[in-house]
N, C-alpha and C positions, 0 to 999 in steps of 0.2 A: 653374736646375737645375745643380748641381755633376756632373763629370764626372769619377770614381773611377777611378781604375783600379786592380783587385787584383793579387794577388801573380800571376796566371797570366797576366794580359795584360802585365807587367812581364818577367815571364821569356821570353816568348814574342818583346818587343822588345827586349830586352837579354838573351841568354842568355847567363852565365858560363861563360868557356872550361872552366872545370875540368871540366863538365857533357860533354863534345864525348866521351868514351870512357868515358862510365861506363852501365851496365846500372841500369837502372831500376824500380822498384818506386811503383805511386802509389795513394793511400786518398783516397775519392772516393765522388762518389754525383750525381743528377743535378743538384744544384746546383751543381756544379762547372763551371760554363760560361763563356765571355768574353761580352763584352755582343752579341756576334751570335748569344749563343746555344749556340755550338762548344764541344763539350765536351771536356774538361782532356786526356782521353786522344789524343784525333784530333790536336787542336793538339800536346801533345807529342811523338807520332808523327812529325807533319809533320816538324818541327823535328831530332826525332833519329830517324830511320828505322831499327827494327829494335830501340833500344836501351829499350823499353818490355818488360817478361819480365813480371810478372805485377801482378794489379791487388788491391783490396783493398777491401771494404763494410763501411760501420759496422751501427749498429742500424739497421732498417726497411727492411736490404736495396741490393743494389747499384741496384735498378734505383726504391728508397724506397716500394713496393708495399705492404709488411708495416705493418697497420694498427696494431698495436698494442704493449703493452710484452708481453717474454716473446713473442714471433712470430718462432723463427727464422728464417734466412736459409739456402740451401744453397749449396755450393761448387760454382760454373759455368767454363764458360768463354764469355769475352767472343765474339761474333760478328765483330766488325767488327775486334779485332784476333787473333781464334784463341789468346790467353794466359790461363790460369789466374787467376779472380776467385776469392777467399777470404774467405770469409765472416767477419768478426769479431764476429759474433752469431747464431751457430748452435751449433755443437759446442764453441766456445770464443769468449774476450772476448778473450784473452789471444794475438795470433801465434805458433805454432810457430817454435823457430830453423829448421827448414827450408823454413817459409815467402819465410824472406828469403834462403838458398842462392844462388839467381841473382840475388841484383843487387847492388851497391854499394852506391845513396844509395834513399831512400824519401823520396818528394816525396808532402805532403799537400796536399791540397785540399778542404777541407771549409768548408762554411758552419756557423758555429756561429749557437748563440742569447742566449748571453749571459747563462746563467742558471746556477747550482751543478747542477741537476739533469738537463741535457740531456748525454746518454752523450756525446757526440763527442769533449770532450775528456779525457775517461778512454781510451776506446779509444786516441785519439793516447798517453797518457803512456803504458800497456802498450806501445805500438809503439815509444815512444822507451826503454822496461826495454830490451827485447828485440833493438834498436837497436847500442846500447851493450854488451850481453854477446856479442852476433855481429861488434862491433866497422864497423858500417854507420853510413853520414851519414844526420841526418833534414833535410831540405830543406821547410819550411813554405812555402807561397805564403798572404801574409795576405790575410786578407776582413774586410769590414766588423761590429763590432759591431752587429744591428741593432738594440739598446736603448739604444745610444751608449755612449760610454765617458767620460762625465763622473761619472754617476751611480753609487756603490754602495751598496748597501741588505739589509738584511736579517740576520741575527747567521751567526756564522760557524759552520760544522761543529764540533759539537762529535766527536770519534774516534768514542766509542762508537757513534755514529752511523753510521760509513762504513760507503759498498757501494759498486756502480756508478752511483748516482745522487750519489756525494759519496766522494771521496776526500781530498781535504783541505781544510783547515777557512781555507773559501773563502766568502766570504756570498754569498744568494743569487742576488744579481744584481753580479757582480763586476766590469765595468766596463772590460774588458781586450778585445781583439783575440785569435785562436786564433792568433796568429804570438806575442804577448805573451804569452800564458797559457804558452805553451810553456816560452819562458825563462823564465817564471817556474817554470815547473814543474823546468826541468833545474837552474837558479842555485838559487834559495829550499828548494827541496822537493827538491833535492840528487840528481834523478835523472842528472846527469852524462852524457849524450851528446857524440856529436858532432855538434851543430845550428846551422843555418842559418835565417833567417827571411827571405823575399824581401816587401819592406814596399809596399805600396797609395803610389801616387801619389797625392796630391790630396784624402785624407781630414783629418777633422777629428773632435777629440773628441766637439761636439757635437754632429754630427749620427748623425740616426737614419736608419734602412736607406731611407726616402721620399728623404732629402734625397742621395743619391748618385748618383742615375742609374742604377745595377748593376739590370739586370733582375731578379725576383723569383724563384727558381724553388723550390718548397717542399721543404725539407729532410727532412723527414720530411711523412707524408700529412694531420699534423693543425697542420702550422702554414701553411697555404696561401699565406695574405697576410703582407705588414709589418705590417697589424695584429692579427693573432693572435699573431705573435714579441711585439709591446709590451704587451698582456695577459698572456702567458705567465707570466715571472717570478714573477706573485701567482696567477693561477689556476688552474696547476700544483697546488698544495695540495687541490683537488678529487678529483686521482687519489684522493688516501687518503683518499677517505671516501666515503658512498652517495647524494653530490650529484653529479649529472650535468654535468660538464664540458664539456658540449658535442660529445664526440664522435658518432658515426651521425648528426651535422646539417652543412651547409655551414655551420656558424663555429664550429669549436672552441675552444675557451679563450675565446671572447668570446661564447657563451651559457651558462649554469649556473643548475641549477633544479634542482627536483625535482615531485612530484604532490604532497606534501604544505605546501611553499611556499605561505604569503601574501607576495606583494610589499610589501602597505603595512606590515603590521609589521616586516621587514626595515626599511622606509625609515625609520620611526618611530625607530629605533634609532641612526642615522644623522645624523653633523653634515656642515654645508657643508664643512668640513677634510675628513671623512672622504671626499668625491667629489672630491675637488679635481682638478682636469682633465679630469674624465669626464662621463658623463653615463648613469644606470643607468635605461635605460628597460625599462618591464615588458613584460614579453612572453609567451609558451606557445610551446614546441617541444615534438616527439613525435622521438626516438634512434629510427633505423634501426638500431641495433647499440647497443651497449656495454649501460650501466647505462638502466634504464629503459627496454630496446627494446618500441617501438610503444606508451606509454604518454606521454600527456599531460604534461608537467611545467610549475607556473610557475615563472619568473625572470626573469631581467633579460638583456639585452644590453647587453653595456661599449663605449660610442664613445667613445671618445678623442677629448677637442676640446686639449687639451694636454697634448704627451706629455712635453716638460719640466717640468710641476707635478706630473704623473702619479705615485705612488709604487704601483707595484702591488701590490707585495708588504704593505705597512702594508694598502694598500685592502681586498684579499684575506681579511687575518688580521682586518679588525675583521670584514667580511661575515661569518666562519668563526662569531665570537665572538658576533654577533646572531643566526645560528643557533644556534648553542650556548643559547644564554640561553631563546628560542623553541618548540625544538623536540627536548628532551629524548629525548622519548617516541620520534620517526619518526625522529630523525640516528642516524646510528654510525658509526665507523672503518670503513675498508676494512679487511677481515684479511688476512693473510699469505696468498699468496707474493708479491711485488710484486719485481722485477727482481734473481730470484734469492734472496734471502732469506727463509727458511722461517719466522722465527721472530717476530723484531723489529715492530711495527704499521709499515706503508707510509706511514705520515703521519709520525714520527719521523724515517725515513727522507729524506722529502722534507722536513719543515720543519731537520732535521739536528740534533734536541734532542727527548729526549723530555721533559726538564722545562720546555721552552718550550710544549711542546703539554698539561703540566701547568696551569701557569699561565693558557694561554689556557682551558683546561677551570675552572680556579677562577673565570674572570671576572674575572680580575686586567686592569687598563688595558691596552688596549695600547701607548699611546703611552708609561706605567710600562716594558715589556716591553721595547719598543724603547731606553729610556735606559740600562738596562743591559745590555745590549751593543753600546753606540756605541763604549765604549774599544774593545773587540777589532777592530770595523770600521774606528774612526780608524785604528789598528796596521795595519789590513791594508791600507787604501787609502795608507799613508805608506809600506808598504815594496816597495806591485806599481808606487807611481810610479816606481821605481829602472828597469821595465822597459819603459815605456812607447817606443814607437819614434816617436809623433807629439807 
């Protein structure tokens, strides 16, 4: 077992003098912890007594409570240090310039997931807009990829697609570290800060969030495990539509069903390629909550017996496609409003193309689907390695 160490156990044994008189700002949420557990704000405290002024929640809340998408958060104050918590998924995504008034630098802390459509690092790039116009440092502590960063997959945002689940035209599962993503976002995508990234000890591109040591603590309420983050990327695509993703059960993103579901015709549909590293066993859940609360659904559970063959997002998109072909009659899109947008289908949104979600509707191949837009991926994974810090 490899022994990681993030950007916050980094900064905590090596803290940069420059850091010793500046007022502080930190975006955070309970994953924000060292491997004893200690959470990012106590440890910074420790360290600089007093110069902690106010704190900052993404989506699902400072304290990651808020189950769902669209579940604000409200503006508190922290107990343990009596400073002003600011919601960045309540009244707004976006920070007020007078949110950041008292401090100098904003130190993130955030566990990302790895995937185009997880809010965290949109919220960070408004931070780092807003950054930059108030003329403040952003100071990133990096965390691990936990779907690795060897691998990218998936076609890139097409614009007309952006919202807060896809600001720019980034494929789905992009391969990058939240310290990475950041230069990338200020270098490539031209947001111009002044930022800093404090880089992981001891990490490696290929591994995945099991292989580091870093204890697990769930970022938001529906990715509990390492293996619900390594489903994620392809099962994410569920949100937009009326198949149950797994949420109101203990294993989000790695159960999805519905009550109108046969398993064997799904599987029928299915080549040895198409599972490759998994293993989709059938199963029946009943959702305590979300879509299908208190009703029967069948499906499957995704185990991952190899998460390096694993492609989830291809996985995901054929599964989609043999419902599709199946189940005319009982599927449909989830309809609007899906994380703010009134208007646009929430699966366009999330796949970032609504003529990819055409094409998947004609029954065109997917592995067709996938070939063209491998240039745009090649392009993209050729120019975020300019950013890579490992």
């Amino acid at each position: 077992m490899n022994n990681v160490k993030t950007g916050l156990e980094q900064i905590i044994t090596e803290p940069p003098d420059w850091l010793s008189d500046k007022k502080m700002g930190l975006l955070c949420n309970p994953a924000s912890v060292d491997r004893q557990f200690c959470h990012a704000r106590t440890r910074l405290n420790q360290m600089f007594p007093g110069q902690l002024k106010v704190l900052f929640s993404p989506q699902h809340g400072f304290h990651a409570e808020k189950q769902d998408n669209m579940v604000e958060s409200c503006n508190e104050k922290d107990p343990l240090l009596q400073i002003p918590i600011y919601s960045l998924y309540g009244d707004t995504r976006i920070p007020a310039k007078e949110m950041f008034e008292s401090v100098d630098v904003l130190i993130v802390d955030l566990q990302d997931a790895g995937t185009r459509v997880y809010t965290f690092i949109y919220t960070l790039a408004y931070c780092m807009e807003v950054a930059r116009d108030c003329e403040k440092k952003v100071l990133v502590l990096d965390r691990p990829n936990p779907v690795s960063g060897q691998a990218g997959e998936g076609n890139c945002l097409s614009l007309d697609c952006s919202s807060f689940v896809g600001r720019y035209p980034i494929p789905m599962r992009h391969g990058l570290t939240i310290g990475e993503i950041a230069i990338l976002f200020n270098n490539y995508y031209g947001i111009g800060c002044d930022l800093e990234v404090i880089p992981m000890k001891g990490w490696e591109r290929h591994m995945f969030f099991s292989d580091t040591g870093i204890p697990w603590i769930a970022p938001s309420p529906n990715l509990p495990t390492p293996s619900s983050a390594v489903v994620y990327p392809g099962q994410v695509i569920w949100e937009g539509t009326n198949m149950s993703e797994g949420r109101g059960t203990t294993q989000p993103f790695e159960l999805f069903g519905a009550p109108f579901l046969n398993p064997d015709t799904i599987l029928s549909w299915l080549t040895d390629d198409d599972v490759r590293g998994i293993v989709l066993r059938e199963t029946v859940f009943e959702p305590t909550s979300n879509k299908w609360q208190g009703i029967r659904c069948r499906g499957f559970q995704i185990h991952v017996t190899d998460p390096a063959s694993y492609q989830p997002y291809r996985t995901s998109l054929k599964l989609l496609q043999a419902i599709l072909a199946h189940y005319r009659d009982a599927f449909f899109w989830k309809q609007p409003p899906y994380e703010y947008e009134y208007e646009r289908l929430p699966i366009d949104l999330i796949i970032g193309s609504s003529e990819i979600r055409k094409r998947i509707e004609s029954l065109e191949s997917i592995d067709h689907i996938i070939e063209s837009w491998k240039p745009d991926l090649d392009d993209f994974i050729n120019q975020s390695r300019k950013y890579h810090l490992y």
